[in-house]
N, C-alpha and C positions, 0 to 999 in steps of 0.2 A: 876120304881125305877132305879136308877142310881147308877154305881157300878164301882168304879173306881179300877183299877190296874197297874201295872206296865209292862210292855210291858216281862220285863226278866220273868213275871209269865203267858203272854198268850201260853207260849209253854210248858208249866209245866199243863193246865188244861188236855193237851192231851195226856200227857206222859204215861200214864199208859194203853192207851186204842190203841189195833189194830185198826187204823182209815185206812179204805184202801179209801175212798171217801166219801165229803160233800157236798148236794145237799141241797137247798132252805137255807144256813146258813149263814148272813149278819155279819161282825164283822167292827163296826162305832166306833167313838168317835174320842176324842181330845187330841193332842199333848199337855201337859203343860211343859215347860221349868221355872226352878222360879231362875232371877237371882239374887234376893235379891237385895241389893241396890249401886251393880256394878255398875261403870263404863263401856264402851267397851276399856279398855286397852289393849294392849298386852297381860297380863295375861289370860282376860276375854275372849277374841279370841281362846285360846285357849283352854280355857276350853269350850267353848262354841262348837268346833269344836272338840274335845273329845265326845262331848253327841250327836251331830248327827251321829258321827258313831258307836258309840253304839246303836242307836235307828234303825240305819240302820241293825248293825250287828243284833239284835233284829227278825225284821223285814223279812231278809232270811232266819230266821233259821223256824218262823212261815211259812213264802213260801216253803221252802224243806217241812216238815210236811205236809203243805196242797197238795203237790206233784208238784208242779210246778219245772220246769227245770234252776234252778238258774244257772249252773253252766255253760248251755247252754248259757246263755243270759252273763255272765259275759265273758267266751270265745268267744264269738262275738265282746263285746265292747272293750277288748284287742289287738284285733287286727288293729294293726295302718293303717290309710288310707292313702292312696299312691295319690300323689300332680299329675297330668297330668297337669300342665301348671304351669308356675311361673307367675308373676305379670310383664307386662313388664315395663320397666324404661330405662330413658335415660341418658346414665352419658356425662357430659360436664366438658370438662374445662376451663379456665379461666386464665389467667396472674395474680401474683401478682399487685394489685393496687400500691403498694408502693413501687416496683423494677423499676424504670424509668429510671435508670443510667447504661450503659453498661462499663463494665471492658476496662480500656481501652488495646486497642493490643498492643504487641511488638515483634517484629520482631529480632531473634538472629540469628546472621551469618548472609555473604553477598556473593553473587555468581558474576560472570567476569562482567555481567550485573550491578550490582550493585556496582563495585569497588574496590571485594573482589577474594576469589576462591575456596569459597567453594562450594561443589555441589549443595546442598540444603540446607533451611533453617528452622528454627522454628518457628510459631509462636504462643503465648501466650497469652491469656486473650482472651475477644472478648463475653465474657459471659452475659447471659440477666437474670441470676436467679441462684439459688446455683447448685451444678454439677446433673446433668445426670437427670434433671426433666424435662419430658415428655412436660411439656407446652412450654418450652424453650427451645432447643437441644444448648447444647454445639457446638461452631463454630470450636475449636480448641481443639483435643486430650488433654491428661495430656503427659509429654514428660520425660522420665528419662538421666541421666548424671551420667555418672559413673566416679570414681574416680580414678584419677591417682596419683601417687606423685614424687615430686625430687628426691626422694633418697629413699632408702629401709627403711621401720618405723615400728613399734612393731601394729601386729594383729590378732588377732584371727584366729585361726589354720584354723577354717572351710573358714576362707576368706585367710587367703595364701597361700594354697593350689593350689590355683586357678591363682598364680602369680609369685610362685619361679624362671619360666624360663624366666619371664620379667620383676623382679623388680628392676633392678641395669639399666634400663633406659626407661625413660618415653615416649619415641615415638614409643618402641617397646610396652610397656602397652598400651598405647593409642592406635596403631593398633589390640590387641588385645582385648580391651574390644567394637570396633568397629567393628572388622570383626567373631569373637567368640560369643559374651554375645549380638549383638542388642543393643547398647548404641545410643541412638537419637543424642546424644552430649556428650563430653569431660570435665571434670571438672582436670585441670593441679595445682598442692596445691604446692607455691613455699619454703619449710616447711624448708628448709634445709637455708634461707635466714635469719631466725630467729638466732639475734646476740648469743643468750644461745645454738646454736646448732652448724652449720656450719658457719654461718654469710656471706653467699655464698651476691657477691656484686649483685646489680641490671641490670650490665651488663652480668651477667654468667645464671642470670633468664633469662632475654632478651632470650637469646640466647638455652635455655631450651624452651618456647616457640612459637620460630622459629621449632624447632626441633617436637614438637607436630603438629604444623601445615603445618608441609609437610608430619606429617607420617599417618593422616588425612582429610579427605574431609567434615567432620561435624562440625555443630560450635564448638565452646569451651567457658569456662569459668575461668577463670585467677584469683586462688585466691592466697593471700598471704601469710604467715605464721600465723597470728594473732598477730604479735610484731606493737601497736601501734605506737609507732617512727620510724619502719622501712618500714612498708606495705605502706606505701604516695608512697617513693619513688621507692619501688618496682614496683609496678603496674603502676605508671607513667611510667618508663622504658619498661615495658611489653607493655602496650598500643602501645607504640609508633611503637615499634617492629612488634604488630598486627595488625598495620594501616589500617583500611577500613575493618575489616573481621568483625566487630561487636560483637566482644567479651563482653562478660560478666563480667565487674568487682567486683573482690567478696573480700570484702566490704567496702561498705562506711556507718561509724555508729559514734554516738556523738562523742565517745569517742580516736576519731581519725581526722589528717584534711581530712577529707570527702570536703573541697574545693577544694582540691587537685586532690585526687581522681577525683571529678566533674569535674575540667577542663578538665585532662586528657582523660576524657569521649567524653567530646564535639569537644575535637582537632582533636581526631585521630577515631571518630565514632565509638563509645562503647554504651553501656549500663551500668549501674550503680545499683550493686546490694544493697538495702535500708539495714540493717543489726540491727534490733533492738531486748533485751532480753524480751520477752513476756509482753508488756507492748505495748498496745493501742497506747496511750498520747503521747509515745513517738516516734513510727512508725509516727504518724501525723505529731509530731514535727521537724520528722529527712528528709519526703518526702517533707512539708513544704520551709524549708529553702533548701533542692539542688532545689528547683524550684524557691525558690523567690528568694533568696540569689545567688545561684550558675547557675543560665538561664540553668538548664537541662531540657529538653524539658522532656513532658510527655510520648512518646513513648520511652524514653529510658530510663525509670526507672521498675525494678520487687523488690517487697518487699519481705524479708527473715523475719518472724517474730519470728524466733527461735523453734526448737521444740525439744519437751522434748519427750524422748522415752516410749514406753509403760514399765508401772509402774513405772515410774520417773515421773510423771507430763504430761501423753498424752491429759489426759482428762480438762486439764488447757489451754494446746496448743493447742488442737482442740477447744475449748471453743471460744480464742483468735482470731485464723484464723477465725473461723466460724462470732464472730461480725468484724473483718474485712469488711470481704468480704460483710455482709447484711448493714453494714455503708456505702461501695461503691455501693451498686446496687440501696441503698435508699438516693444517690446524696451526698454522702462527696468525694468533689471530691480530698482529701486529703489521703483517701485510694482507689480507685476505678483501685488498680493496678494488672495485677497477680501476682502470691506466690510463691515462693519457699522454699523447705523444704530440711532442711540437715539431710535427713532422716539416715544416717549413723548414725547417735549420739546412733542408736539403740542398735548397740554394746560396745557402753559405759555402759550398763547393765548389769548386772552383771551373771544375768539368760540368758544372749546372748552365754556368753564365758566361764565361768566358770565349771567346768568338774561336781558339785556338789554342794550343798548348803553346807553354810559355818556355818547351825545350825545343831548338831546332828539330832536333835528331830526332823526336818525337813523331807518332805515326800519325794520321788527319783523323779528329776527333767527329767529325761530321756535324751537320747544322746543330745549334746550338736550340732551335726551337723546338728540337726534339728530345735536346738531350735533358734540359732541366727538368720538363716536365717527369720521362724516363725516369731521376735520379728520386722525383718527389713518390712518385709511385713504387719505386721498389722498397727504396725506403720506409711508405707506408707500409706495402706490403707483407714485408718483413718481419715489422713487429707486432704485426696483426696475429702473426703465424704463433709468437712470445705471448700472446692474450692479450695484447694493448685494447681497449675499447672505444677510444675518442680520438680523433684524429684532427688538429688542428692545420689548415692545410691554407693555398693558395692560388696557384693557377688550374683554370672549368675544367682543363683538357684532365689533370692527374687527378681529379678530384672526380670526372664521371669515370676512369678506367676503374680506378681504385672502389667506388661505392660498387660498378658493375661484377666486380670481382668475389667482394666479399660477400656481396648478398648472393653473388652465386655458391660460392660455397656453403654459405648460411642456409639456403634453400628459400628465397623468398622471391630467386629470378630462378626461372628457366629458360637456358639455353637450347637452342636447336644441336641434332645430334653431329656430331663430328667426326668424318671418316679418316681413321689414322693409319690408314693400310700404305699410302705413299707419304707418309711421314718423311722420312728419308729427303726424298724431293721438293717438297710438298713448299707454295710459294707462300711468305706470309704478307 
């Protein structure tokens, strides 16, 4: 006879009886599951996986009754087993297939040897792939330029701070963000030329110029004011002035004569910085014509593609440089130039300089001396990571984080080793 029950009632036969041990007692039969006329959906998975551990819980509890050492055998299987060997494997790398095109180099500042007199020079681009990837090593560092200007101009306290004893003359600045701050190169902003301010002539820049590069052995870079109708003639003047030293003309952009600019470049052996607002089409457009148009050789061109500071549009700029730079390494030999970045715009922020947010309801922004520099360094950062190569910068403090950074990625610092085991906690 056949006697079917339910597994929850085979622990119920012996509940009532001192059972201390069961000798010659066989207990057979069959599992029935009844799924009716289910599916195996998701649902049905589940429920189905419900009733075996019921059948299981079922199951120990008749094994504790019959005396056996469940709890033995469950404490065994908890405990995890320990790996003595991994799997070995071999990791390789490989080039991108579609980076074929190298950045082309350029070369700023000239030394006696070369017609100039500066000590040493810079050089730029020279890349086989985007920065600091292992399959590719970068040939040339990132290089920072710090900024000077003609005449004393409104800035943020934590960056003039850093300048009251030399801002009423640019060759003393210039000395000191070279011999103080580690500045690779010179960035001279002739601001005070601009006709709405000083309207200082192109002869008195000239001559501010001269005065940078005698109080200097590093290259320089020669910008203007940004007054379309007056920066031709400026920097035409400036050029001349910096004859042979390979200056950096900053800028030549549509909306100026950038033919101008260009000769200038080619007379008196400059470089010619490309100057476009975060537009592709138009970097192509503008490197395009000083090469066919204006016979500027391709060593002497680095593109400025504009960048917007973090939380103004970083992530647009980075964006931008970033298909740049992978347009030139995958053969447009229309952008295949290095970058440079006016990473100062960082303090055009607001959360740079501002002592406080300017919404009640707003959470506490923290000291402002920490934030601008912060904002100038990620900023750099950032689009260092996009291939930018020149960093146009301002306050010692974001200008040594930022050099310490990328030359550690670049491999030219070594840092001490860092235990990341209490990351977690870990104070910084």
């Amino acid at each position: 006879m056949t006697k079917k029950i339910k597994l929850s009632e085979l622990g119920n036969l012996f509940g009532g009886l001192d059972i201390q041990a069961l000798e010659g007692v066989k207990i057979e039969g069959d599992v029935e599951l009844d799924l009716g006329q289910m599916g195996l959906n998701p649902q049905v998975s589940y429920t189905l996986g419900h009733e075996f551990a019921q059948i299981a819980f079922h199951l120990m509890n008749v094994s504790r009754i019959l005396g056996y050492p469940v709890e033995q055998m469950l404490g065994s299987a908890a405990q995890p087993k320990r790996l003595s060997k991994l799997i070995e494997s071999k990791f390789s790398i490989n080039r991108m297939e579609e980076w074929k095109t190298p950045i082309q180099e350029v070369v700023l500042g000239a030394t006696s040897s070369d017609g100039g007199s500066r000590k040493s020079t810079v050089t730029l681009g020279g890349e086989n792939a985007l920065p600091y990837y292992f399959d590719s090593p970068m040939p040339h560092r990132n290089h920072v330029t710090m900024d000077v200007f003609d005449m004393p101009i409104n800035m943020a306290k934590a960056v003039k701070s850093n300048y009251e004893d030399v801002i009423n003359s640019p060759a003393e600045w210039a000395k000191k963000v070279v011999r103080d701050f580690g500045a690779d190169m010179v960035t001279i902003h002739l601001i005070s030329t601009d006709p709405n301010i000083k309207d200082t002539s192109p002869a008195q820049a000239a001559k501010t110029v001269e005065d940078v590069l005698q109080a200097v052995d590093v290259p320089i870079v020669i910008g203007g004011s940004g007054n379309p109708e007056k920066d031709p003639a400026v920097l035409e003047k400036a050029a001349e002035a910096a004859a042979g030293e390979r200056c950096l003309l900053a800028s030549a952009s549509l909306n100026l004569d950038y033919a101008r600019i260009a000769e200038a470049a080619k007379k008196y052996n400059h470089v010619v910085l490309s100057w476009t607002q975060l537009e592709i089409n138009a970097q192509k457009e503008l490197n395009r014509k000083l090469m066919k148009q204006c016979g500027v050789a391709r060593e002497n061109i680095i593109m400025d593609p504009t960048t917007a500071a973090l939380g103004y549009g970083l992530d647009y700029a980075y964006t931008n440089m970033e298909r740049i730079r992978l347009a030139g390494l995958t053969g447009d030999a229309e952008l295949s130039f290095p970058m440079s970045s006016g990473t100062t715009n960082a303090w055009g922020a607001r959360e740079a300089w501002m002592v406080s947010s300017p919404l009640k309801e707003d959470s506490d922004w923290g000291p402002r001396e920490y934030r601008g520099p912060i904002w100038e360094i990620i900023t750099g950062l950032t689009l260092s990571l996009a291939g930018n190569d020149l960093f146009m910068m301002m306050h010692p403090g974001a200008v040594h984080v930022l050099k310490e950074i990328t030359q550690t990625l670049y491999g030219s610092k070594e840092t001490e080793a860092v235990n990341i085991d209490n990351w977690v906690s870990a104070v910084v």
